[in-house]
ZAKOLDO-105264 format. One record per residue (C-alpha): residue in three letters; x, z, y. Coordinates in Angstrom, 3 decimals. Layout:
! residues N
['ala', [X, Z, Y]]
...
END
This chain:
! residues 416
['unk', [0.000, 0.000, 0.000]]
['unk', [3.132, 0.297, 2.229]]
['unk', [2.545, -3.548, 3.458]]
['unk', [-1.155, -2.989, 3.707]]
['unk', [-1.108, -3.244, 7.774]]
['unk', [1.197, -6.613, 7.054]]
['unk', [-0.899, -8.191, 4.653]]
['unk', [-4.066, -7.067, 7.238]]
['unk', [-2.070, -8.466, 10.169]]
['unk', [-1.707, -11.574, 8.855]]
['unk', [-5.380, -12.349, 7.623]]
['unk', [-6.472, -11.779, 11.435]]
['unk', [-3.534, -14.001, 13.134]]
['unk', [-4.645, -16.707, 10.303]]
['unk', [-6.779, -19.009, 11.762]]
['unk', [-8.856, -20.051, 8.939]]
['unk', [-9.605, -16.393, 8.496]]
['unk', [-10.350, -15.986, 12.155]]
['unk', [-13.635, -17.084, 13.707]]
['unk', [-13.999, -15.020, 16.430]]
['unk', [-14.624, -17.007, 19.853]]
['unk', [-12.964, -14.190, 21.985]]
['unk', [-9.952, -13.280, 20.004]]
['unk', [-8.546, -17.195, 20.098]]
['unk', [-8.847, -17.775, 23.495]]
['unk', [-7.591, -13.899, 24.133]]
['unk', [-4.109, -14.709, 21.454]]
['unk', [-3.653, -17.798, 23.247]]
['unk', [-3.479, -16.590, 26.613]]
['unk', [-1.050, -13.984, 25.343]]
['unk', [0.752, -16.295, 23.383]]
['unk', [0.997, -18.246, 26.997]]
['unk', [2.099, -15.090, 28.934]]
['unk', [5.344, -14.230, 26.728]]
['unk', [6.550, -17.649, 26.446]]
['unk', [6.282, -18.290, 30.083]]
['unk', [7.423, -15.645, 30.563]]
['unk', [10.740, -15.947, 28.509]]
['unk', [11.116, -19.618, 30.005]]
['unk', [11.175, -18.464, 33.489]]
['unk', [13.916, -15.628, 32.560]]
['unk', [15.921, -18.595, 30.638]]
['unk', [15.745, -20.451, 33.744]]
['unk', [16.885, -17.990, 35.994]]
['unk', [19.603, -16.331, 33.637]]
['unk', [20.906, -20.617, 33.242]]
['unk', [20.868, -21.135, 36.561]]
['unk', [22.263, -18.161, 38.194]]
['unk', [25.472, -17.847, 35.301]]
['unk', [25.882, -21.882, 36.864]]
['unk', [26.082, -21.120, 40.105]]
['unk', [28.266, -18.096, 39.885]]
['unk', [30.815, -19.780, 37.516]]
['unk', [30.652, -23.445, 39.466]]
['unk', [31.102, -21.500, 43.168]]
['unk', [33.686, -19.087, 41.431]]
['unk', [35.423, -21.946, 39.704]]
['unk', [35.872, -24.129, 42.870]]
['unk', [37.026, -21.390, 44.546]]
['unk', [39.683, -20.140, 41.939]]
['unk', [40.338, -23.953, 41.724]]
['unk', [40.871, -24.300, 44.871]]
['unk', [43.328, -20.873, 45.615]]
['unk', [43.796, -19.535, 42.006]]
['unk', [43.514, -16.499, 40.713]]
['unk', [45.696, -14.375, 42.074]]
['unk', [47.803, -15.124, 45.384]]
['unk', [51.612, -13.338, 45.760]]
['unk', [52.701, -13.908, 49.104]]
['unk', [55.068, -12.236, 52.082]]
['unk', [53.640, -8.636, 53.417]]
['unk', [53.625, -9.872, 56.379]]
['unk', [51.286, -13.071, 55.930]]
['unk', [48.767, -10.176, 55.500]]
['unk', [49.066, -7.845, 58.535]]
['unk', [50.482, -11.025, 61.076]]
['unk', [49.293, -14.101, 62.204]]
['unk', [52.132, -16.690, 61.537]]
['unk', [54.039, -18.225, 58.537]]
['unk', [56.123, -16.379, 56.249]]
['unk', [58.101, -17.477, 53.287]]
['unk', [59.325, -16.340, 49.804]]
['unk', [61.777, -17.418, 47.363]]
['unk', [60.173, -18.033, 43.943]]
['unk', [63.212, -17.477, 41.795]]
['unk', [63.587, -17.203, 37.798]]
['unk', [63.508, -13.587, 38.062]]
['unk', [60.207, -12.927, 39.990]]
['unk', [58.893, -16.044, 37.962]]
['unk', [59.855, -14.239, 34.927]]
['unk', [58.344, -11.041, 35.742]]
['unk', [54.865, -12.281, 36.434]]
['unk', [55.067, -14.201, 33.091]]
['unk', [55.546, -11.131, 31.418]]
['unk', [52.454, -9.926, 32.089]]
['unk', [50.575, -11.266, 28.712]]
['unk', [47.323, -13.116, 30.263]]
['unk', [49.427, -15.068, 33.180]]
['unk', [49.396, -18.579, 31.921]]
['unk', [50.644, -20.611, 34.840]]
['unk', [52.586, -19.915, 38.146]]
['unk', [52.643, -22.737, 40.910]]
['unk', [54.332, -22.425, 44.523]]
['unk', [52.093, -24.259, 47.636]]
['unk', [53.239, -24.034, 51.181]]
['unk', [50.850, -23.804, 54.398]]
['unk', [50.828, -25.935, 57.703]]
['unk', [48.987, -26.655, 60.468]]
['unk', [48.566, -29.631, 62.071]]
['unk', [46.498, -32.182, 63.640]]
['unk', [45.554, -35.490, 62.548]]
['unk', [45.235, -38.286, 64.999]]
['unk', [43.963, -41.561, 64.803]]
['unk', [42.645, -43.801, 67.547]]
['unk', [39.234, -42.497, 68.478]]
['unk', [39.445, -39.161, 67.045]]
['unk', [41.630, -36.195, 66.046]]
['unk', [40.816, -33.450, 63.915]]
['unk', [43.164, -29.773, 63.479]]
['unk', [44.057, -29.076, 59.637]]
['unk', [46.045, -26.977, 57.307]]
['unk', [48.449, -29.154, 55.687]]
['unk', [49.105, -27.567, 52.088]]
['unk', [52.497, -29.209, 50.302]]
['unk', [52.049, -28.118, 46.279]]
['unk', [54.699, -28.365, 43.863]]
['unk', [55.927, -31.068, 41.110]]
['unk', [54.246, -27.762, 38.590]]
['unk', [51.014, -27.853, 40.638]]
['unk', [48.091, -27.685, 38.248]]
['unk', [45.897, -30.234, 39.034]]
['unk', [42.827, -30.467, 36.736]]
['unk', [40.686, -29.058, 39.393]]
['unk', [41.784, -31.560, 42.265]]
['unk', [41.850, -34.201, 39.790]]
['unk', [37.704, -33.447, 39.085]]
['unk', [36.912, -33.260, 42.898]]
['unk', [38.664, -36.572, 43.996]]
['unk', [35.590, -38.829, 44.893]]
['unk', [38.231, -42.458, 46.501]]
['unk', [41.845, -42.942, 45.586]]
['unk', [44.125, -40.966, 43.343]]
['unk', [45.794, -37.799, 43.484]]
['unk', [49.335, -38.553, 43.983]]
['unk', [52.441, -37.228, 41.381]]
['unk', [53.177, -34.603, 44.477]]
['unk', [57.033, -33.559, 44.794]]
['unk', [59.828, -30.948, 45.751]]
['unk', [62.871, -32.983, 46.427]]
['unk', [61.645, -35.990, 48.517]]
['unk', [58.483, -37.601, 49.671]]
['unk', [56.995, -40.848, 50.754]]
['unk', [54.284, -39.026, 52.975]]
['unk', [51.269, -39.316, 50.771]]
['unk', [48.209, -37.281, 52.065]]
['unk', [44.643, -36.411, 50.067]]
['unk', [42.145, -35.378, 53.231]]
['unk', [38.127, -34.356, 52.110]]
['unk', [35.540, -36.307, 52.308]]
['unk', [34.170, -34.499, 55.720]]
['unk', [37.857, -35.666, 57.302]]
['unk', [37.591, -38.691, 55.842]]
['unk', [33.779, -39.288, 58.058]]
['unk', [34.681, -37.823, 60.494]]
['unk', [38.102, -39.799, 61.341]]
['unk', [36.623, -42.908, 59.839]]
['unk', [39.124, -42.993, 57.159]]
['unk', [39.585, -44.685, 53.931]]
['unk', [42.001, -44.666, 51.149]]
['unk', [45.285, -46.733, 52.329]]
['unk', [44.909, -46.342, 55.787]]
['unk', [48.319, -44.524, 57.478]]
['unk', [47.495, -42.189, 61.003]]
['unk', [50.101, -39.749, 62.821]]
['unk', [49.743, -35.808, 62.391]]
['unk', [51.701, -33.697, 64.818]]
['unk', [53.030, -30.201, 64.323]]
['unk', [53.953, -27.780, 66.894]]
['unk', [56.743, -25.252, 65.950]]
['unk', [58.650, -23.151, 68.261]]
['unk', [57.692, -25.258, 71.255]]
['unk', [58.956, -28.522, 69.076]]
['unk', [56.580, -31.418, 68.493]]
['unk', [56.948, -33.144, 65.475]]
['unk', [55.256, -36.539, 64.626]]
['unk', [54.997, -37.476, 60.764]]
['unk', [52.931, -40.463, 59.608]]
['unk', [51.027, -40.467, 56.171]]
['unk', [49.682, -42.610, 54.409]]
['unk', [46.027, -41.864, 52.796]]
['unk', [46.063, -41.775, 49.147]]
['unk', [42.846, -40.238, 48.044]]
['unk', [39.310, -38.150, 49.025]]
['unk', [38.450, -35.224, 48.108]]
['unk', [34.704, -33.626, 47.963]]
['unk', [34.722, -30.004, 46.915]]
['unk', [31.182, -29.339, 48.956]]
['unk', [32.500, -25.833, 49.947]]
['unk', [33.008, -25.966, 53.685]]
['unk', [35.521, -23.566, 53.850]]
['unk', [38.268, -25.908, 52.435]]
['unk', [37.016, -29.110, 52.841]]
['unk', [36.716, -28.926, 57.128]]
['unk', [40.245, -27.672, 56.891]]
['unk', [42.781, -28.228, 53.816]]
['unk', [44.459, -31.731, 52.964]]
['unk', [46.890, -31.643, 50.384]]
['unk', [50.525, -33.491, 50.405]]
['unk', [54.138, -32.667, 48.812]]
['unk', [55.958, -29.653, 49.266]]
['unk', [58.690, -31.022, 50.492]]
['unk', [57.072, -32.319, 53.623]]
['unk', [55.769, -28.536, 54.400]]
['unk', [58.739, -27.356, 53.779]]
['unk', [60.493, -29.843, 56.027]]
['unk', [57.581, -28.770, 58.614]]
['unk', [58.708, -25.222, 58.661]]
['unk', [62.287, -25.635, 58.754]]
['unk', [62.347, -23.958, 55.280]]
['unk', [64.880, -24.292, 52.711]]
['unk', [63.452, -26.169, 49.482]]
['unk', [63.563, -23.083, 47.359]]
['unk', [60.912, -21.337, 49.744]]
['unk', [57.753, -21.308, 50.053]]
['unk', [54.296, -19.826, 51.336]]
['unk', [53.268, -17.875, 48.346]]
['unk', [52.966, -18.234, 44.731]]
['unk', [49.732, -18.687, 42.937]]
['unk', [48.872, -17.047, 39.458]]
['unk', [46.178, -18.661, 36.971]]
['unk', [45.386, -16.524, 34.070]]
['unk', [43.145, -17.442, 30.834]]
['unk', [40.180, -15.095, 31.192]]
['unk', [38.393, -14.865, 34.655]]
['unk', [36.809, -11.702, 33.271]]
['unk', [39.711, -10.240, 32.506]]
['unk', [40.758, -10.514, 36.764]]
['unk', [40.147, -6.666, 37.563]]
['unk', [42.605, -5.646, 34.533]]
['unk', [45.016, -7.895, 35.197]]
['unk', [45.244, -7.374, 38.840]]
['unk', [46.940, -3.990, 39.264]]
['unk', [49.676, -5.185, 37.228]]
['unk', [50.352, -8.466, 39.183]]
['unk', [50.427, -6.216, 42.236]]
['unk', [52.559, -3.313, 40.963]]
['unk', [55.306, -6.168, 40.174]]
['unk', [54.933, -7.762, 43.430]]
['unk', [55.162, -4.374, 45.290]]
['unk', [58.736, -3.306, 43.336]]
['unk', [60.279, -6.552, 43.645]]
['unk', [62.217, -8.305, 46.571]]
['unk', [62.528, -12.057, 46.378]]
['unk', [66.724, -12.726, 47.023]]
['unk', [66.025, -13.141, 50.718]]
['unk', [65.079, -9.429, 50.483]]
['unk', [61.220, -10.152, 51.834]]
['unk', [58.782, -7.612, 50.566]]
['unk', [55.748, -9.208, 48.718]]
['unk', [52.097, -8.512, 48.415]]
['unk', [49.589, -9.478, 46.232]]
['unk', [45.471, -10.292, 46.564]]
['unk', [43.022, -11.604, 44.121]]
['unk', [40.926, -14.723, 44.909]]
['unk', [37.557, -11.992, 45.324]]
['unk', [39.858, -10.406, 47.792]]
['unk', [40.634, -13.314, 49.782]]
['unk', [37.139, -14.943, 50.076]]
['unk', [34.626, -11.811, 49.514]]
['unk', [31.259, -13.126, 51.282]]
['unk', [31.564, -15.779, 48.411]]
['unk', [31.650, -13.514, 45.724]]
['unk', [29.544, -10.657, 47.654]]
['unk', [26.739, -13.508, 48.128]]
['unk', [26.948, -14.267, 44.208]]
['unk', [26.951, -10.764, 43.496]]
['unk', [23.743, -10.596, 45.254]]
['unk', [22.239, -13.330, 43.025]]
['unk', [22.236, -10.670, 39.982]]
['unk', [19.733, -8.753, 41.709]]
['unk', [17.139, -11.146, 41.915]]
['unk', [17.985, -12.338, 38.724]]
['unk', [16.948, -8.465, 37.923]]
['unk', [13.707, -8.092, 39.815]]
['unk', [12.590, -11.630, 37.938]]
['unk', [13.101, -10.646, 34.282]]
['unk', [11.418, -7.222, 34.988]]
['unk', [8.470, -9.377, 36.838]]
['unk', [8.309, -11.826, 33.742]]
['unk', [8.745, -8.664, 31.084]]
['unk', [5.740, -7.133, 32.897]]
['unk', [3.858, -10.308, 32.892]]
['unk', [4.457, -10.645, 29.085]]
['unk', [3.630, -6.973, 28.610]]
['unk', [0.586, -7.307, 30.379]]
['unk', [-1.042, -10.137, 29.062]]
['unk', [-0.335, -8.697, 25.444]]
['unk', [-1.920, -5.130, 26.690]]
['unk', [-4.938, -7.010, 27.735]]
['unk', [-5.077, -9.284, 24.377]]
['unk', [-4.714, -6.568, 21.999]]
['unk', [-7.431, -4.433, 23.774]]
['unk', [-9.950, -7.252, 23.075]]
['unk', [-8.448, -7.834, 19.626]]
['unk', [-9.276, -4.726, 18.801]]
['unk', [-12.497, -4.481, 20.457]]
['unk', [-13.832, -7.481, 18.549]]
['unk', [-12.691, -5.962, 15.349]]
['unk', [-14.494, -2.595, 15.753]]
['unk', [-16.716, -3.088, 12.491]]
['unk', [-13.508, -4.201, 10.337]]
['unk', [-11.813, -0.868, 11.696]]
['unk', [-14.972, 1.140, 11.131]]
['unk', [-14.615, -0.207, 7.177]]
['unk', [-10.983, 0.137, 6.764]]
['unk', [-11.520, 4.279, 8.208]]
['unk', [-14.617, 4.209, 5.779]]
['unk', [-12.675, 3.238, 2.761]]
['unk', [-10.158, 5.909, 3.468]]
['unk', [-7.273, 3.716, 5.717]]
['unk', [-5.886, 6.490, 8.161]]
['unk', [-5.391, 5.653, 12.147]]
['unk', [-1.638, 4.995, 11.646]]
['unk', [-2.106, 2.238, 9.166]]
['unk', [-4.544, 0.111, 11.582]]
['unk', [-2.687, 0.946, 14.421]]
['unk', [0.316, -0.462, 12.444]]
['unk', [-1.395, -3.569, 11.258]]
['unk', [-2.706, -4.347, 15.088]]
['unk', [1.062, -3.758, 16.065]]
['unk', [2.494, -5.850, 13.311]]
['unk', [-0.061, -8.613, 14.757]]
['unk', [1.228, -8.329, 18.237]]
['unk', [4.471, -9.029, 16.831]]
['unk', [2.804, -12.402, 15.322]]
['unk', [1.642, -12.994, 18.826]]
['unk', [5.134, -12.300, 20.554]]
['unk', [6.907, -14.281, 18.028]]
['unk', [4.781, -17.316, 18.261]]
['unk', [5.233, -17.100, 22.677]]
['unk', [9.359, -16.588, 21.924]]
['unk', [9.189, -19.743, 19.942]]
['unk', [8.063, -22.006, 22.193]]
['unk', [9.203, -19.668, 25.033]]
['unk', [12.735, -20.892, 23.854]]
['unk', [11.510, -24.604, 24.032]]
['unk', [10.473, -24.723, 27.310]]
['unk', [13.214, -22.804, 28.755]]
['unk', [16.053, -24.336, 27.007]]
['unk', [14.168, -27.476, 27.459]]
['unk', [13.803, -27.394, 31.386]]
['unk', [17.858, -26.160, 31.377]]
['unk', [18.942, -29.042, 29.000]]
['unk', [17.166, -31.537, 30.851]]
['unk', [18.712, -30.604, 34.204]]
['unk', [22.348, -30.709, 32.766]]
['unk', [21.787, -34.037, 31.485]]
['unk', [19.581, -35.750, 34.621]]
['unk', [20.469, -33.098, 37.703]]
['unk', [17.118, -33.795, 38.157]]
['unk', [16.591, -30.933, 40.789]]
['unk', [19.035, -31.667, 43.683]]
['unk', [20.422, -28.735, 46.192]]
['unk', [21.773, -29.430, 50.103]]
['unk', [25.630, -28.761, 49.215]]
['unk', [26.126, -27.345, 52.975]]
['unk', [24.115, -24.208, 51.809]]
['unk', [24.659, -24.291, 48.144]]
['unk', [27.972, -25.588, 47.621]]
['unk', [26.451, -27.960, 45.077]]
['unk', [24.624, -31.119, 44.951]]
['unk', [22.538, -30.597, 42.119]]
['unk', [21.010, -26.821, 40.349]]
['unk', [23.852, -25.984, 37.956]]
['unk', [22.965, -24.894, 34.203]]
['unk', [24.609, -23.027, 31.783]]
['unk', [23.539, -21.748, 28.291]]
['unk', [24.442, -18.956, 27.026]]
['unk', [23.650, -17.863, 23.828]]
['unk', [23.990, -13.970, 23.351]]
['unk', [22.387, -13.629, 26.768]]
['unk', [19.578, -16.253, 25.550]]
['unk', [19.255, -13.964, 22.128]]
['unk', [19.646, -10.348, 24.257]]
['unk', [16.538, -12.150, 26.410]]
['unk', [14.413, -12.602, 23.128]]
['unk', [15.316, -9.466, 21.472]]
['unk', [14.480, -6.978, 24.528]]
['unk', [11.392, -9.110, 25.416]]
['unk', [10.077, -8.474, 21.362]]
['unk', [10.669, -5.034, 22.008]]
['unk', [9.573, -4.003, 25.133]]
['unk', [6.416, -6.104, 24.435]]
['unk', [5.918, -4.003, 21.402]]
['unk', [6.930, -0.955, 22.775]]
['unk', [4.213, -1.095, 25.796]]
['unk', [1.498, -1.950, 22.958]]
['unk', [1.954, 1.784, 21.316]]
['unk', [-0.182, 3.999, 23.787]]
['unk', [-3.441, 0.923, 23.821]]
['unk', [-2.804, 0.739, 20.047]]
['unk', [-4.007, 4.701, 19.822]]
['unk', [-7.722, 3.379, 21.046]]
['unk', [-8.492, 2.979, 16.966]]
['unk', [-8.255, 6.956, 16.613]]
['unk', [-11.414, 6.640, 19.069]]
['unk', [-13.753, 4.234, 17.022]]
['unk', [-15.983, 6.431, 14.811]]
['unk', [-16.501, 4.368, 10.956]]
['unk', [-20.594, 5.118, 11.038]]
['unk', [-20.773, 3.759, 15.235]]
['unk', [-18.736, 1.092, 14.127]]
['unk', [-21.037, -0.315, 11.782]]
['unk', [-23.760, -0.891, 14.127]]
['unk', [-21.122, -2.620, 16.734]]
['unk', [-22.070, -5.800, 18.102]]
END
């Protein structure tokens, strides 16, 4: 008799067995309310883990992970090198999640052309420069093999340069540099356009060699504005980070400078502060769609078990105690629940699969960074989502699952 309640459940979820014209339309409505219900969370959980790790990405892509440069670049306004030799290069490897270390050099400058001109930050990378990420936002031209030893002047401006100089890929303009009262014309010649659609590097950054930077500043061609640290796991940032520093605050470089360290969540913190932010919403929805679910299943099972008042008053008249119908209503809830998750999961994963493949829903990238709703699946949030939904939907359905202790087998009999 210990499945009784299962085997009771699932004669009333059966359709054949069920002819009832207020318990269908009651199931299906509940049915509707947990599987919209889950969509919507899918949805929002998809697109939120998108735009965190697409903003976060382009911004890490952009600067790194974690930036070592001179004290003094932090607490001054102005330029100031390091030497990244084998032994501070060797150090930072050390630490076991580092994967890559690549020197970049800062500028400023302004680019000319006939009609227009435009002030930039001229940043020269290295021959070890990983480029994957610049390589994935060029949009004209070609990223260049960039150099330490010699240059031919190429240049890689943004797209919003690029408009706003009326600029293509080929054409050669001046840029002039003022340091220490000294004016220095360079011309370069345009190799390729960038479109990152975050407007804090693409109104400012274009990217050429080293060497030229270097050449800029009057630095030597061992030095350099900082050093920038890419390591495997993301997640792993916050762990990582106090060792980076501690290394960078007990070593000199061999000119004696004194270096500093700061992560990429310390250099740009409204970005990550504003996707921070998204996680609360994303909180206030799934406890809107849980209580959504929760209440349409409240409502269902009430007139579930309403309609079955004379099949309760039987069950108590041939001896069934309140536990086991209680349990058997409960155990077809869960029929009910399952049957929303099912095609809960359709829809949602639906809707998210379809916008990966067709960006059918496009965003303004001057407010969202992005031109199209970013998606990304993942599966032990996706299975966390169906799990707690199952069991909080449940769970509410204990205290209205008590109203059978109430019905009264002789009443019962005569219910209509």
């Amino acid at each position: 008799m210990s499945n009784l309640p299962l085997f009771l459940a699932r004669h009333i979820y059966d359709e054949k067995g069920d002819k009832k014209k207020v318990s269908r339309p009651a199931i299906r409505i509940a049915t509707i309310g947990v599987a919209i219900g889950l969509a919507v969370m899918i949805v929002t959980v998809s697109v939120v883990l998108g735009f965190k790790h697409t903003i976060r990405d382009k911004v890490a892509g952009f600067g790194s992970h974690i930036q070592i440069q001179n004290i003094f670049a932090y607490t001054q306004a102005g330029n100031f090198p390091i030497c990244l030799g084998d032994t501070l290069t060797t150090a930072f490897k050390q630490v076991k999640e580092v994967r890559h270390i690549q020197r970049y050099t800062h500028t400023q400058g302004i680019l000319k052309t006939d009609n227009d001109f435009m002030g930039v930050v001229l940043k020269g990378l290295g021959a070890e420069y990983d480029t994957q990420f610049l390589k994935e936002s060029m949009i004209e031209g070609e990223l260049p093999q960039f150099c330490d030893s010699a240059s031919k002047y190429p240049l890689v401006i943004s797209k919003t340069m690029a408009d706003k100089l009326q600029l293509r890929v080929g054409d050669r303009l001046f840029a002039y540099f003022i340091n220490n009262d000294d004016i220095k014309a360079r011309r370069f010649t345009i190799k390729g356009i960038y479109q990152t659609n975050m407007k804090r590097f693409d109104d400012i950054f274009c990217l050429t060699d080293i060497y030229v930077t270097n050449k800029l500043n009057g630095w030597r061609t061992d030095q350099c504005s900082g050093a920038e640290l890419l390591i495997n796991d993301f997640t792993q940032l916050e762990q990582i980070y106090p060792q980076i520093a501690e290394i960078a605050n007990k070593t000199h470089d061999k000119d004696e400078q004194t270096l500093a360290a700061q992560t990429i969540m310390q250099a740009y913190p409204q970005v990550f502060s504003w996707l921070g932010l998204l996680d609360i919403n994303v909180w206030i929805i799934l406890a809107l769609m849980t209580a959504v679910a929760g209440f349409t299943m409240i409502s269902g099972l009430l007139i579930i078990i309403l309609e079955r008042t004379q099949m309760i008053g039987i069950l108590k008249a041939l001896g069934a105690r309140n536990n086991t119908i209680r349990h058997t209503f409960l155990w077809f809830a869960a029929f009910i629940i399952g049957k929303g998750l099912f095609w809960g999961n359709i829809i949602g994963l639906g809707i998210v699969i379809l916008q990966m493949k067709t960006g059918l829903v496009s965003l303004d990238p001057q407010t969202y960074y992005v031109n199209e709703a970013p998606m990304e699946i993942n599966v032990p949030i996706i299975i966390a989502l169906n799990l707690s939904t199952l069991i909080i939907s449940v769970l509410v359905l204990i205290a209205p699952s008590y109203l059978v202790s109430r019905i009264h087998p002789a009443r019962s009999m005569r219910y209509e």
